[in-house]
N, C-alpha and C positions, 0 to 999 in steps of 0.2 A: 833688427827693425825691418817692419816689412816696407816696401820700393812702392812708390806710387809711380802712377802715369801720369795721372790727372788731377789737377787741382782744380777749384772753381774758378779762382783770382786769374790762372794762366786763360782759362776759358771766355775768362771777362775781359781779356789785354788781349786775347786771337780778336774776337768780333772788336772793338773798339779800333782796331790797326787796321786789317782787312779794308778793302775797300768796298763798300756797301749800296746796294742799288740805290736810285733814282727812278722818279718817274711813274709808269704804271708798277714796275716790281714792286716797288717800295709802298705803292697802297694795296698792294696783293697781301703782304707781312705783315701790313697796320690791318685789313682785313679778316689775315686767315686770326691773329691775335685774337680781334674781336670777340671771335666765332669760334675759338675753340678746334680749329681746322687745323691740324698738323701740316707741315710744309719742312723740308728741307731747312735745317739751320744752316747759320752765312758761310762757318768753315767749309762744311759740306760740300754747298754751293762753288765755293772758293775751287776747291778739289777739283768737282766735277767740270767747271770751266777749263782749269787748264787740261786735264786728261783729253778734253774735248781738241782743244789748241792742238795739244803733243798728236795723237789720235788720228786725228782728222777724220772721222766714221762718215761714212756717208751715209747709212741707213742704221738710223736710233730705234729701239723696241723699249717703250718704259711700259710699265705693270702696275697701276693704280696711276689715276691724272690728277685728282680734289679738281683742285678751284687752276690747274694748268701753270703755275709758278715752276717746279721744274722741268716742264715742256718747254715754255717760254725760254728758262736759262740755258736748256741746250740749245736752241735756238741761236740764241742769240751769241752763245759763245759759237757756233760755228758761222755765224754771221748770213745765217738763215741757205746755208749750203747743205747740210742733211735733211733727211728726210725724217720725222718723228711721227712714228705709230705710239699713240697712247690707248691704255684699256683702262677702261672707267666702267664699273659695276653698276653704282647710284646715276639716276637718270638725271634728276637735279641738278645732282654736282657735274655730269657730266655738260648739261645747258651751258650751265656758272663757265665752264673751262672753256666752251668753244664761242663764250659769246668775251672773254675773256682773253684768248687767242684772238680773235676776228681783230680786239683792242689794240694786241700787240703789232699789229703786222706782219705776223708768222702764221698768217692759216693758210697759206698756200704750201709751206712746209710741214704744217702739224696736221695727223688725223686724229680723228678721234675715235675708239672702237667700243662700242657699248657692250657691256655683257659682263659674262662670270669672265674671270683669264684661263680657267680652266680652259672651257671651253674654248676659247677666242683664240689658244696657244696650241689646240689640235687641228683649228680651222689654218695657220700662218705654214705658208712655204718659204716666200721667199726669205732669204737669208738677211742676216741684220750682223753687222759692224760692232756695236755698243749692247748691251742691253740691261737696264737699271728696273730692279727690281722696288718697287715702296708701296707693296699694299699687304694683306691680311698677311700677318708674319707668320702666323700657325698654316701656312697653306704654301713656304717659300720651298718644304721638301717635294711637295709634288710638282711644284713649278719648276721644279731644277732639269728634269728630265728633256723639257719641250725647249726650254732657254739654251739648254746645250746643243739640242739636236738643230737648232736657228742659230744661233753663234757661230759665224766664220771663224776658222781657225787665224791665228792671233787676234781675232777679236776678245773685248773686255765686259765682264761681267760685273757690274754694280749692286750690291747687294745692301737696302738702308735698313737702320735698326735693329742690325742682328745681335749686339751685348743689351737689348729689352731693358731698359733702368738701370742695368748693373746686374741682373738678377738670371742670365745665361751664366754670370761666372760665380755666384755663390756658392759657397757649399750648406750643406745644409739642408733642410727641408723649405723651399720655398711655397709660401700661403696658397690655398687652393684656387684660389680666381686666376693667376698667374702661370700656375706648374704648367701646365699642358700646353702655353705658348713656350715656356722657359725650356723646356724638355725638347718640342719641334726644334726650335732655333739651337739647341745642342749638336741635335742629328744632319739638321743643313749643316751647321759647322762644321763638322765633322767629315759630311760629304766631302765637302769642297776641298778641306785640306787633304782629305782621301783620296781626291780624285786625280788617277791617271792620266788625263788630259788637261788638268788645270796645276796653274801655277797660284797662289791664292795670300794673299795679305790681309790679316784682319785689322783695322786704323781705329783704334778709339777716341773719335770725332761723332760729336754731335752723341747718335747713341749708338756709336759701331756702325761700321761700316766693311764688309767684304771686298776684295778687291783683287778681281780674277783673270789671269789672263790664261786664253785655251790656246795649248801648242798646234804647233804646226808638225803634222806627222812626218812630213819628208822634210 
């Protein structure tokens, strides 16, 4: 008999226990729902709070902002003491985020970086603490390069939705709209556990999550 991880029922008893925003979050979720906007689900969040807690990063690099919900949660888990560069592509949604920020009380903590991350991740010197990856998932192998060479050593490396539906762990021939994300997100996988300077967990929460920490050479 094959071993499961995950059940739905367990997944429906995490968010229900969890302790769950209030407030502006909480109609950021009744919002992004609305609309169709992807955001961090609560486990996630959950995680990414305490890592933050244990952590204590002072300078946060995230890779896709939406509508600033988890800008705002790093925020707020480090009680507005890190510093959070966010990159947002969409010019809209990057309005939505920083007029959205302003709401929180963290825009003297959060910037906002408009552009590709490509780009915006060859333009970054200074070095960053943290840095969570949540945007174009077919695009997280070339973003690995620039995250690392910005990642202080024991700094941690966040990486969302890298098991894609379930469908990075299929076997089989996965349908053609999907392969070529399902395929990327293989080869990131596989980086990361590959890689010589990382230490690397993959958590199947929400939809996979990577979970990186870069050594200290000496």
């Amino acid at each position: 008999m094959e071993d499961r991880i995950r059940y739905p029922e367990i997944d429906r008893f995490i968010r229900r226990t969890i302790a769950r925003e209030n407030g502006l979050l909480k109609d950021l979720e009744e919002y992004a729902g609305r609309h169709y906007i992807p955001i961090i689900p609560p486990e996630t969040a959950a995680l990414i709070k305490v890592l933050i807690k244990i952590h204590k990063p002072a300078r946060i690099l995230e890779v896709g902002t939406a509508i600033g919900y988890s800008a705002i949660i790093m925020a707020k888990a480090s009680e507005g003491k890190a510093h959070i560069d966010t990159i947002e592509i969409d010019e809209d949604m990057a309005n939505l985020a920083e007029q959205n920020i302003r709401q929180s009380g963290y825009d003297n903590a959060i910037r906002v970086l408009r552009g590709d991350a490509c780009d915006i991740l060859q333009c970054l010197t200074t070095p960053y603490d943290m840095i969570f990856l949540d945007a174009s998932k077919g695009q997280y192998p070339e973003y690995l390069p620039e995250c690392l060479r910005l990642l202080v050593e024991g700094g941690i490396l966040l990486s969302d939705n890298v098991l894609y539906k379930g469908l990075v762990a299929r076997e089989g021939q996965v349908e053609h709209k999907h392969r070529t994300i399902a395929v990327r997100l293989n080869e990131y996988l596989d980086n990361l556990c590959r890689h010589p300077l990382l230490d690397t967990a993959i958590i199947p929460i929400g939809d996979g999550l990577a979970l990186c920490y870069k050594r200290r050479v000496n």
